[in-house]
Structures are given as C-alpha cells and as structure tokens.
Steps between C-alpha positions, in 0.01 A plus 500: 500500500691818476245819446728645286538196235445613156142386339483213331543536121208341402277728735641804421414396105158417589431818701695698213315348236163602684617836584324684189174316566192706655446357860142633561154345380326664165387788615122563457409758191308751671585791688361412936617656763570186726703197395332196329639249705762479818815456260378796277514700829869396625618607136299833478674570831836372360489790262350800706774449774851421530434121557285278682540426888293375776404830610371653184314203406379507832366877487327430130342240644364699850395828264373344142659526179304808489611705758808388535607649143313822576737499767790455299391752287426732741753467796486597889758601671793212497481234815861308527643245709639672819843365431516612147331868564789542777752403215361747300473812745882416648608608131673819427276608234157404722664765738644784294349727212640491191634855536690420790665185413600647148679790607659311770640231229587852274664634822703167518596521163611817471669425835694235329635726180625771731760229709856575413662191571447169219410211705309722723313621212396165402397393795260804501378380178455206569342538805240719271423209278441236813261702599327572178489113436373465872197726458413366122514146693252631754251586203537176392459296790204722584363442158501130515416459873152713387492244205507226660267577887234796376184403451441777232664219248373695183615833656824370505507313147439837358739653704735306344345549163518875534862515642579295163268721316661820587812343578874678596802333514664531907839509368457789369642834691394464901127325366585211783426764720159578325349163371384404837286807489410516175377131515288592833387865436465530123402170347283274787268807650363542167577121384075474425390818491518760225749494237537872473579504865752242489707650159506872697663283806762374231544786366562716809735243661862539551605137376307570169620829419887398583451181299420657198712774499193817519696673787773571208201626292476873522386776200776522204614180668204281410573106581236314365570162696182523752263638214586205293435208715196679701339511142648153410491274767296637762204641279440503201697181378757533196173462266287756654500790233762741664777673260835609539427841566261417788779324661723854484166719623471235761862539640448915445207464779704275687776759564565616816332191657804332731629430829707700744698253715612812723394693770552793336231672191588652217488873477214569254389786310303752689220477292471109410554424900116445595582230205768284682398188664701283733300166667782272677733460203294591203584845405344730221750761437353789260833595369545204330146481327420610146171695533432529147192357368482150401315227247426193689338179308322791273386797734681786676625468826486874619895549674415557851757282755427170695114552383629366107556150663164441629375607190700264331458203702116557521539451129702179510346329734133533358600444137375215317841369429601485824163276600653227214828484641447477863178282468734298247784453739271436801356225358838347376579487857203349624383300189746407256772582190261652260188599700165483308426771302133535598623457900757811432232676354224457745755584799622814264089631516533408911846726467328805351116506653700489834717704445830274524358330824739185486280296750182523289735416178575221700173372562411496161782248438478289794090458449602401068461180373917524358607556839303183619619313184870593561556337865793290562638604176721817578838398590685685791768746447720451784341757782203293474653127508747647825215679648234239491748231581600656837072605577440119376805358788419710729201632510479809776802363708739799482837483306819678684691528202387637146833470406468131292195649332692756357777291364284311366333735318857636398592160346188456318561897335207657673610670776315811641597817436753344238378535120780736356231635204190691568283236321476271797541129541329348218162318571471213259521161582798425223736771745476271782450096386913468369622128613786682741196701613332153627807374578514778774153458595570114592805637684315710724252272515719257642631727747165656637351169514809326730420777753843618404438860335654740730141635583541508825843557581586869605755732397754572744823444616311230739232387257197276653316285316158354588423133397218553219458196270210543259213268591323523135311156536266714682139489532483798273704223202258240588167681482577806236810376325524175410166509299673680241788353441555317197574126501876524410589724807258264723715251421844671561400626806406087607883426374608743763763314741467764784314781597795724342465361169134485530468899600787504199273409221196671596642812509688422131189345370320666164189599713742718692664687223154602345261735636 
C-alpha cells in the first residue's frame, strides 16, 4: 500500500472526534513531587519538555522525577549530538558578533543604493535580502535543532516562551540579522533566572529597540511605541494600574536609548560625554535624552541619563501587577486557558518573595495539584505538535535539514520570528484546534511517518539524503506509550495496513495533539 494514501475517512473521524478528549489518567489531588504512577510520569514529562523520546524518558528514569526537574529547572551547560553541535557552530551567526555581521549587511546595503546602473542595482539589493533571509534561517534552524536534541528541555520551552513573550517581528528593518542573537543572547541565558535580568536584556537589545521604533524616540520627539507595550505586554499587563501619562514619562526616560549600526559615534556635548554609552549596537546618546525630572507609576524619577531606566525597570519588574500577569501567562502555557485563580496567585507570592526568580515560580506550579489535574488536556499550538513529533520519530538521530520543520510551522501560522504584532502568538487552545489546522497536522503526519519528510535530505546543488524511516513501534511505544492510549486510537493503530499508515496515525492521534 502506497505510504502516501490518504487516511481512511472513518479513522480520521474517529481520531477527530477524540481529539478534544484528555489522554492522561485523573490526576491525583495533592501537590508530590514524584509522579503517582508510570503514565502520570510520561505526561508530566510531556509538558516540561518539547515532547517525549526515548532519550528523555530514559534520563527521568536514570535520575528520578526529582532530580531530573531540578535539573530542568536549573540547567548545566548544554550537551548535543556531535552532528547537530557541528551544524550549529558551521553557522554564520555561531561565528560572528552581532556588531560585525550588522554593519557588514548595512555596508551591503548601502553598497547597493549607491550603484548607478538599474539591474545592477537590483541585483545589489537583492543580493542584501538573500542574505538577510539566509542568516534569519540560521536562527531558526538553530532554534529548532536546540528544541528538538538539548537536554535542558524546559530551558528551551521557555526560550521559546520568552522569545514570544518579548517578541519582534524579523521583517522588520535588517532584524533577520539580529533575531538569531537576540533569541541566543537575550532571551535563553536568562530563560529561568531572574525576571529583572531578562527585561534589561530586552530592553538593551538591538532587535527590540528597532522593532518598536525607540531609536526614533529622542527629547521633543517623544515616540511612545516601546513605553507602551513594555508597560502593556511585557509587565504590567493592560490591567495593571498604569495611566496614560506614565506611558509618556516612560518614553521621556526612554530617550536617547538606541542603536548605532555604524562605526562611527556621535559627537556629544562636552559636558554630557562621560554620559554616552555604546555596548555592540546599543547606543545611549545624551543629546537625544530629556533630563528633566520625571513621575513614574507615582514617584519622581530624578533626570539623570541611562541611570532613569534601571530605576524604572527595578520598578516594573518587582511590582505586584507585573507578578499577576506573568505568573498568569506562565501558567496558561503550562496549564491551561483560564489558569486557576488560587494557582496564579500562589506562583504571584513565589514571583515577589523571590524576587521574579522564574524557576522557583515554576516550581510552585509544577509541585500544584491544577498542574497535576490538567495533564493531557492542553492542546499543542503548532511548535509543540512539529517539535515533539520530530523528538517522538526520531529520537537523538540527527536531522540534516530543518528546512521541512519550518514550512511546516509556516503553513500551520506559527512560524518563528514571524508574528507581525508585538503581542505574540496567542496561547490558547481555540488559536490552534481549526479543522484546516488538523487537516495539516494529518498531512504532516502522513509525511513524517512514510519516512518521506525531507529531514534528511541536504541543501545543495547535489543534495544527499540519508534513508531514515521512523521506527515508532519501538520499545519506548510498547512499554511507556501504549498504556495511555485510549481505546479508539488502539484500535486505529491495529487497522493500520503498513508500517506507514501505522506511524501515520500515531503521530495524528488525540494523545499526540494534547500535552
């Protein structure tokens, strides 16, 4: 039979018609550390990582339930495949800072508006944006080969969450060029650590302050972009008690704060010069910053330079409103819609008695009785079903080509690097569960499963591709899978009429669209 044939109509309706159901066992109703029961374990580690495989099962199982979390929570240094860390360091941006490889793309840009000649000039141009979309390709690759092969699975779910958090939009000015670094110096060093740490990494970053516009903010000039969503989205939340005039004294203590894409400085007054500040890109230039005094969420912010922002992100990262709204948002990703009150609560006291430690806001959740009662009952936004699909195929065998991934994730309207607004992709279940949205899913389903993905086929004019059919009737299915499976996807998989088809509806069964 043909591993391409399309599923039979019935099976697809019984899968479909299962799809909303939770896959895991009641979870127990009070808050232990280790799972109840082997099943309770697979789907705890469902949701801290990107997906089950053979090897992470395989490490819960050597450490404890225990340790292994603490792990996650608090990460070593990041041990990959050879194959895939060699991908990884032959990449332009593993090799060259951000500096450099911005002002060379600025060089070839400005290259390309000084030719003369018309088709010559678009060639230029061109050439600029091939090489933009090469390097923003690189971040993403890198980004979902990390996904998929570290072992510091939680470090790299909130990663993700973070880049989404905080997110920029690569299409935007040259940001192709800065994603990569933004994704891999701002967000994932500080992924589980502090809050306040990781908002001044945001905040200081090239990608962030181009995004939303606060290199165009200068005094008399005041854009109010930045100030807005920093207070909105990244903070405070749109409910957390700021006014309209904190917004504008927000933006007045963000002036000045930019980038400087050049080799060259600005020439600054003699006397506010022991005030400029240049780090890679980021610039501080005094001449654009309003040094009058300012009234921040109800006290003065003495006008002083670059100082102002600490001041006011100490503020917004320890206030009480911003504990709510990133405790609430956490805990929609990891446990559902409309979190518990109480939960958001109890990880909102975590937020403020550790000072906005996110893995010890974490903890809280994971060890609460809603997080236990919520298993198997989050359904994947399309990172996570492409993600865990490929870990749950392939386990630690190394992919050659990222490129399917990506179009996949482009189809399904969640590719990285790609939400136009600064809200992020959104993170309920209704976003993601649309019948052309399964309909996809089943597609690529269907092609991972026939061993027919592209996965291992690499770019080239004399591409190579490695045999690499998915063997998911493994013993990892047999002893840690099958168990908790529900009766109506038992019994597609035993309709299966090769191992295609079989491999097919496992990996477009309900249990694998939930979390």
């Amino acid at each position: 039979m043909s591993p391409n044939r399309l599923l039979p109509t019935t099976l697809i309706s019984l899968l479909l018609l299962a799809g909303c159901a939770a896959t895991a066992p009641p979870a127990a109703q009070h808050a232990v550390a280790a799972p109840d029961n082997a099943a309770q374990g697979i789907a705890m580690l469902e949701r801290v990582s990107w997906g089950v495989n053979g090897g992470s099962v395989r490490q819960m199982q050597e450490k404890g339930w225990n340790a292994w979390l603490q792990a996650q929570l608090h990460p070593g240094k990041t041990s990959l495949p050879p194959a895939v860390q060699a991908q990884i360091d032959a990449m332009t941006i593993s090799q060259v800072p951000l500096d450099q490889l911005v002002m060379s793309v600025e060089q070839k840009r400005k290259e390309s508006a000084d030719v003369m000649d018309d088709m010559a000039k678009q060639q230029a141009q061109k050439e600029y944006q091939q090489e933009l979309n090469r390097l923003a390709r690189e971040a993403a690759t890198r980004s979902l080969l990390l996904d998929v092969y570290s072992p510091n699975q939680l470090q790299q779910q909130l990663s993700w969450f973070w880049l989404n958090h905080f997110s920029v939009h690569q299409g935007k000015h040259n940001l192709r060029a800065m994603v990569g670094d933004y994704e891999a110096n701002a967000i994932a060093p500080h992924a589980l650590g502090k809050f306040r740490d990781l908002l001044g990494a945001t905040v200081h970053h090239p990608a962030m302050l181009r995004y939303l516009d606060n290199e165009a903010n200068a005094a008399k000039r005041i854009n109010e972009n930045y100030a807005r969503e920093l207070m909105e989205l990244h903070t405070l939340g749109v409910n957390g008690g700021y006014s309209q005039m904190d917004v504008q004294e927000l933006a007045r203590i963000l002036t000045g704060v930019g980038v400087n894409l050049g080799a060259d400085t600005p020439k600054v007054k003699p006397a506010l010069q022991p005030q400029y500040v240049r780090r890679g890109l980021f610039e501080f230039n005094p001449n654009r910053h309003d040094y009058g005094d300012k009234q921040f969420l109800g006290q003065t912010v003495k006008g002083r330079g670059l100082a102002e922002l600490d001041e006011a992100l100490d503020r917004l990262s320890r206030s009480p409103a911003t504990a709510r709204f990133i405790s609430g948002k956490l805990a929609q990703y990891f446990v559902g819609d409309n979190p518990p009150a109480p939960l958001v609560a109890r990880m909102a006291a975590t937020f403020q008695s550790s000072d906005g430690m996110i893995a010890d806001v974490l903890q809280t959740m994971f060890a609460s009785p809603e997080f236990r009662q919520s298993l198997g009952k989050k359904f994947k936004d399309p990172m996570h079903y492409v993600v865990s699909a490929v870990r749950l195929s392939y386990d630690d065998k190394p992919i050659l080509n990222a490129g399917p991934m990506l179009s996949w994730l482009a189809r399904m309207g969640q590719p990285l690097y790609g939400r136009q607004t600064p809200d992020g992709y959104p993170l309920t279940d209704a976003s993601w569960a649309s019948p052309g949205q399964m309909t996809t899913r089943f597609d690529i389903a269907r092609t991972i499963g026939s061993g027919s993905a592209g996965l291992f086929k690499t770019d080239g004019p004399q591409p190579q591709e490695k045999v690499a059919f998915p063997q998911l009737a493994s013993a990892l299915y047999y002893q840690s899978l099958q168990p908790v499976l529900s009766p109506a996807t038992r019994q597609a998989l035993d309709q299966a009429a090769s191992p295609q088809e079989w491999n097919t509806f496992l990996l477009s069964s309900p249990e694998m669209m939930h979390r």
